[in-house]
C-alpha positions as CSV (number, residue, x, y, z in Angstrom):
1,X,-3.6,-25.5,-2.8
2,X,-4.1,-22.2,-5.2
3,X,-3.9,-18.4,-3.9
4,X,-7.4,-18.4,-3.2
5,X,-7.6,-20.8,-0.7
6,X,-5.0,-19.9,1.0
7,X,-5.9,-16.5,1.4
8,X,-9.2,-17.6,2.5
9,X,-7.5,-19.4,5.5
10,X,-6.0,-16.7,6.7
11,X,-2.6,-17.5,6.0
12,X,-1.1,-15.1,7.8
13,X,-3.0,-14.9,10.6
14,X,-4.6,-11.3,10.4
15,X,-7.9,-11.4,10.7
16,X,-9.7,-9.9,13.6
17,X,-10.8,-13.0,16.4
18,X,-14.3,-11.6,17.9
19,X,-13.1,-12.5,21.4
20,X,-10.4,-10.5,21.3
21,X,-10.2,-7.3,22.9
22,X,-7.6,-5.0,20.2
23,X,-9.5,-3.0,17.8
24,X,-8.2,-1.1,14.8
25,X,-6.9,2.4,15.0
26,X,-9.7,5.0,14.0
27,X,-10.3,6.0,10.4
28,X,-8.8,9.2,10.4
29,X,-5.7,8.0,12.8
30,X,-5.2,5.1,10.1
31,X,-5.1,7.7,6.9
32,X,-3.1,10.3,8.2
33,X,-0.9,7.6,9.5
34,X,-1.0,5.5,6.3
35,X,-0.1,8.7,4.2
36,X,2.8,9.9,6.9
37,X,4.8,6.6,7.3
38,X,4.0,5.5,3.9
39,X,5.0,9.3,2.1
40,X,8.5,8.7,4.2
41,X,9.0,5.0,2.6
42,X,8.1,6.7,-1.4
43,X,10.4,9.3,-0.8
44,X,13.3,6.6,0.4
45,X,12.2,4.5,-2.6
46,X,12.4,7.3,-5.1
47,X,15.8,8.7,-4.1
48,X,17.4,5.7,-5.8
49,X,16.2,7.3,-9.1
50,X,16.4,11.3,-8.1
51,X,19.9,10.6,-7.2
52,X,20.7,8.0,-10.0
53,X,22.2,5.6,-7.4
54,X,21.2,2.5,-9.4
55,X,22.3,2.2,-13.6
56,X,19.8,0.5,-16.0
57,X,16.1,0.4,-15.9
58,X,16.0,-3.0,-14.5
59,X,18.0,-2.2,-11.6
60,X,16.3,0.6,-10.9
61,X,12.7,-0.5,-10.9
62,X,13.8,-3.8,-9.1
63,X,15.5,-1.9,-6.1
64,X,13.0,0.4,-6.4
65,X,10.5,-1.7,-5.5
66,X,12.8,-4.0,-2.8
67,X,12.3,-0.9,-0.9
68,X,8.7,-0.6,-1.0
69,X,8.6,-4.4,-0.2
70,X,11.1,-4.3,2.7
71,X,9.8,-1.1,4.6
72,X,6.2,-0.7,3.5
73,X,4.6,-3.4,5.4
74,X,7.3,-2.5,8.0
75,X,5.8,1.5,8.6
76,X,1.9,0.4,8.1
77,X,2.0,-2.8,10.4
78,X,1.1,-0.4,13.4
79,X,-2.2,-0.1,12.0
80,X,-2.5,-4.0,12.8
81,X,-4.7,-4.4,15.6
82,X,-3.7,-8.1,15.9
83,X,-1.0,-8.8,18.8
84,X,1.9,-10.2,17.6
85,X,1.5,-9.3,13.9
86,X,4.3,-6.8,13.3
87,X,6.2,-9.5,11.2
88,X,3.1,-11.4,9.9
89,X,1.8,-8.3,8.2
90,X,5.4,-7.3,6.6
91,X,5.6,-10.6,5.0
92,X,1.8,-9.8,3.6
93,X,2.3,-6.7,2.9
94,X,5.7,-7.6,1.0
95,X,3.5,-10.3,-1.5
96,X,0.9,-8.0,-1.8
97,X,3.2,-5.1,-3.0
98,X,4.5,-7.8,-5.3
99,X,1.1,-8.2,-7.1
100,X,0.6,-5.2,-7.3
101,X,4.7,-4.2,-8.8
102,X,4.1,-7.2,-10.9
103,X,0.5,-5.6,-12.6
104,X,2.0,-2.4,-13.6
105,X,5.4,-3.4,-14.8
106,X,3.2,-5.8,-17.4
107,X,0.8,-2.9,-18.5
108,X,3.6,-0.3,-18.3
109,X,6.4,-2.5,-20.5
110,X,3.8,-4.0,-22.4
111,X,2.1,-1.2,-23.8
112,X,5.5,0.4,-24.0
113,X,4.7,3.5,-21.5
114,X,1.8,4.1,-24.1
115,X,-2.2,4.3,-23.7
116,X,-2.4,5.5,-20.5
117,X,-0.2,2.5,-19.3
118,X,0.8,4.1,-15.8
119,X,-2.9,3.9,-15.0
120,X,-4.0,1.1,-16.4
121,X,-1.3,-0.6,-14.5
122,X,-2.0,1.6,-10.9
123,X,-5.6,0.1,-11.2
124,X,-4.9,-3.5,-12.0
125,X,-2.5,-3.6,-9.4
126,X,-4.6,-2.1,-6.8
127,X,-7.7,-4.2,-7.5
128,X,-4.9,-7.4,-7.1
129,X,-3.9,-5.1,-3.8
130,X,-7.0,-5.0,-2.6
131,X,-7.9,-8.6,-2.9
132,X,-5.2,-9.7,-1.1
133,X,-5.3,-7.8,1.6
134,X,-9.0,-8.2,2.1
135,X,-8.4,-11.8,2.2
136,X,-5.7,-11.6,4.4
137,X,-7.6,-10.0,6.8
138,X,-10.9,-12.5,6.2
139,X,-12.8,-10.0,4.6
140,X,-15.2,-11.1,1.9
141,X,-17.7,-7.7,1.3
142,X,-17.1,-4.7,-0.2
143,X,-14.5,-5.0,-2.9
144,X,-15.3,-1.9,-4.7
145,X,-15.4,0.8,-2.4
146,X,-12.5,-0.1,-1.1
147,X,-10.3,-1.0,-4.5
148,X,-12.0,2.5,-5.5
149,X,-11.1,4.5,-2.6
150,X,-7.7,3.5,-2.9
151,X,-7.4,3.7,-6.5
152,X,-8.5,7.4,-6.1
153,X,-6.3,8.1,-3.8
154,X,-3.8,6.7,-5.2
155,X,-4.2,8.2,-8.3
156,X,-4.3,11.8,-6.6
157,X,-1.1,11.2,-4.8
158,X,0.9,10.1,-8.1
159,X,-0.4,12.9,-10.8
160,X,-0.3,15.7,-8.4
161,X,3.4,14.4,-7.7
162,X,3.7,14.3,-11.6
163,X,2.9,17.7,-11.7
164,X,5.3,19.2,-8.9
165,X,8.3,16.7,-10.6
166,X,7.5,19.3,-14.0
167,X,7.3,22.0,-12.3
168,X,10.5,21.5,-10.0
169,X,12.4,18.8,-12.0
170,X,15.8,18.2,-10.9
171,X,16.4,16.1,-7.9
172,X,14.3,17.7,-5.5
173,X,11.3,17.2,-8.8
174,X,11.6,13.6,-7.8
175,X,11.8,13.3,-4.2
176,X,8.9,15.9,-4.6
177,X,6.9,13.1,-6.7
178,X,8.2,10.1,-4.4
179,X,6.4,12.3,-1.2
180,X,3.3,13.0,-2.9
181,X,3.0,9.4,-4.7
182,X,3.4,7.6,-0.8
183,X,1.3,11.0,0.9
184,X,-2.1,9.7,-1.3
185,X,-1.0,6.2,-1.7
186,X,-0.3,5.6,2.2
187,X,-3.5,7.3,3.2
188,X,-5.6,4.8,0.5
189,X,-4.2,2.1,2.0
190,X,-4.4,3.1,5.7
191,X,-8.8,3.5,4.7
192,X,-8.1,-0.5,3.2
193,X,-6.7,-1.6,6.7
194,X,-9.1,0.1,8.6
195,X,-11.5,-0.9,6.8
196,X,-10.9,-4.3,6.5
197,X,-10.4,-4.6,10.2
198,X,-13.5,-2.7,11.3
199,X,-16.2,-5.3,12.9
200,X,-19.8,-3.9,13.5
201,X,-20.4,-2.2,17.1
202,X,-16.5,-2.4,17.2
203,X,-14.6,0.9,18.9
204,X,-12.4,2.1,16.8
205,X,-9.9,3.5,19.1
206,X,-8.5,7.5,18.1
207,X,-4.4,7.1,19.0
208,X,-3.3,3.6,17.9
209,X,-4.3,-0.2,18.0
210,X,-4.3,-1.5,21.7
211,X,-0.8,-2.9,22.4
212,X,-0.5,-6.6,23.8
């Protein structure tokens, strides 16, 4: 069977059950939470380059992104309001960041760093991002405000870090571009997850998902 129909299955076992009692975090809980954790796990993932710990541009993208796909799923999975899915959701979260790695290391080394490449690569990535995760979740509505919220957001997070990385430069330029590149990514995907959890006439609860 193809990626599409296993993510239509729920293959790893995210999506919200009706009967169940856990509902997802509140909106503004799940942003500020998104852009905290997920600003901590950017900064981590950056230092390999502000402090030149890995030679080569291979090695550096690659471990680069082995931290995002080792810790990223790990830090957001609280916003999970299904029991049990700590582990579930790191492993989806780790194939989704994949897709998404894999989209913009195409655009950017195919178009040479050229043409806007950064972006064109953010946005296919995120649209493959947001797929993903919606169907992970079993959500089938409402592609575009979500793969546009979080492509804004996104977007904010990395350019805004672009400018403080010119303005500082230096090591502490970078780790300044990391934080701000997780701060606005983080909080786009935190709106995603909520979002993608939310169930009409469901309480979204203010502090964190119900704990099992």
């Amino acid at each position: 069977m193809g990626m599409i129909p296993l993510f239509s299955m729920n293959l790893f076992r995210l999506a919200p059950n009706p009967a169940d009692a856990h509902s997802p975090a509140s909106l503004w809980f799940a942003m500020v939470y998104g852009c905290l954790s997920f600003g901590t796990v950017s900064t981590l993932a950056y230092s390999i380059w502000a402090f030149r710990l890995v030679p080569g541009t291979v090695g550096l993208y690659a471990t680069t992104a082995l931290v995002y796909l080792g810790l990223g799923g790990l830090a957001l999975s609280r916003l999970v309001a299904a029991p049990g899915a700590a582990w579930r959701f790191t492993w989806c979260f780790a194939t989704v960041f994949l897709a998404y790695a894999l989209c913009w290391c195409v655009c950017w080394f195919g178009l040479r760093g050229k043409f806007q490449a950064d972006l064109l690569g953010a946005a296919a990535g995120l649209a493959g991002m947001t797929w993903l995760l919606q169907r992970a979740f079993g959500r089938t509505t409402g592609f575009f405000p979500l793969f546009g919220s979080l492509l804004v957001l996104h977007s904010v997070g990395y350019y805004a870090g672009e400018q403080l990385y010119a303005a500082v430069r230096g090591v502490p330029g970078r780790l300044l571009w990391g934080a701000a590149h997780g701060l606005g990514f983080g909080a786009g995907l935190g709106y995603v997850l909520q979002r993608c959890q939310s169930r009409p006439g469901a309480r979204a609860i203010g502090a964190r998902p119900s704990a099992s």
